[in-house]
C-alpha positions as semicolon CSV with decimal commas, in nm:
position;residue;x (nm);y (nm);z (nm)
1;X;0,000;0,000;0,000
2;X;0,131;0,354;-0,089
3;X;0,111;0,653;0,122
4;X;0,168;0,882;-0,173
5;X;-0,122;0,996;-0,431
6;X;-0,062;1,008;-0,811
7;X;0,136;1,245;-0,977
8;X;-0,042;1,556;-1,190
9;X;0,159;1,447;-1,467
10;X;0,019;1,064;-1,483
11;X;-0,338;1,165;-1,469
12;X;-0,332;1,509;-1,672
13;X;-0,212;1,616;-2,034
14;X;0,001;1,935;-2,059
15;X;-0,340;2,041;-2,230
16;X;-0,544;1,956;-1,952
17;X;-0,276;2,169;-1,734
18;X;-0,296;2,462;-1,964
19;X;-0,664;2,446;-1,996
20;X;-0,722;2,415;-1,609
21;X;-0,445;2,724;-1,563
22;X;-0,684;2,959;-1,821
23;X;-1,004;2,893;-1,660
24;X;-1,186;3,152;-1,405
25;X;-1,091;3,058;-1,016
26;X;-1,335;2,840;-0,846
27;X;-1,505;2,666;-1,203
28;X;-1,243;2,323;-1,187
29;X;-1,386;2,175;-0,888
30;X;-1,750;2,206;-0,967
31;X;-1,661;2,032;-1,302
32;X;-1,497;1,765;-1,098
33;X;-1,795;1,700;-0,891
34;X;-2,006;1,736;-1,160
35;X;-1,765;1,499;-1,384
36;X;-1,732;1,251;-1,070
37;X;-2,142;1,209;-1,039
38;X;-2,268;0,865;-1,248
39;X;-2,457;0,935;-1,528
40;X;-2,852;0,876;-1,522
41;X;-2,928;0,727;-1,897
42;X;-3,324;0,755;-1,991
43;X;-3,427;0,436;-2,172
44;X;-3,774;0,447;-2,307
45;X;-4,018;0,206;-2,121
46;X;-4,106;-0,090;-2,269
47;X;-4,258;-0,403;-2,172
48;X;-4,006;-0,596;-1,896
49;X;-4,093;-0,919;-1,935
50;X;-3,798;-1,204;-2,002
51;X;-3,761;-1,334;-2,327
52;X;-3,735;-1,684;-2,219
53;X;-3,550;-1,853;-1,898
54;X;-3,340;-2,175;-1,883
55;X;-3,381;-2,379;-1,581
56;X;-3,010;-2,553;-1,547
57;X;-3,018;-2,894;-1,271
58;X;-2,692;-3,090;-1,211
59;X;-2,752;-3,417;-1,169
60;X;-2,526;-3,664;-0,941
61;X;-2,387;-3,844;-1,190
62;X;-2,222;-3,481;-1,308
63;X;-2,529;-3,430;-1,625
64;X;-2,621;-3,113;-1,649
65;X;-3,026;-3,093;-1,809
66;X;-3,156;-2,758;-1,941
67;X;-3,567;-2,683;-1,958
68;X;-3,757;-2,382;-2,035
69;X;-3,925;-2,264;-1,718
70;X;-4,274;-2,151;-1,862
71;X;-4,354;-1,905;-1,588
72;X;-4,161;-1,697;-1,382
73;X;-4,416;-1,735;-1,096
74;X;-4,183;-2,060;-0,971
75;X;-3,880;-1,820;-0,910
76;X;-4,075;-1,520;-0,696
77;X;-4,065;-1,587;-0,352
């Protein structure tokens, strides 16, 4: 485990550094927060209902057999 961050130089361009240097005082670390936040992506609703699902059972013997589980209802608890 290191004590020490990164350096500037391994996580920003000389660009980055110039372009940071030109901005107005106070504007980089609302960008960073802003930049840091996860982005929210807005996929238009649809029917969520599973396409089909593959009930997998091992037998002892080692034999894997595959079905298709004809209603979810068996796998809500």
């Amino acid at each position: 485990m290191s004590s020490r961050g990164v350096r500037v130089a391994d996580v920003l361009t000389r660009e980055d550094v110039n372009e940071i240097a030109d901005t107005e005082a106070g504007v980089v670390p609302k960008a960073v927060e802003l930049a840091s936040r996860p982005k929210v992506v807005e996929e238009p609703r649809k029917a969520e209902r599973p396409v089909a699902i593959h009930v997998a059972s091992v037998g002892k013997d080692g034999k894997v057999s595959f079905e298709d589980a004809k209603d979810l209802n068996e796998f809500v608890r």
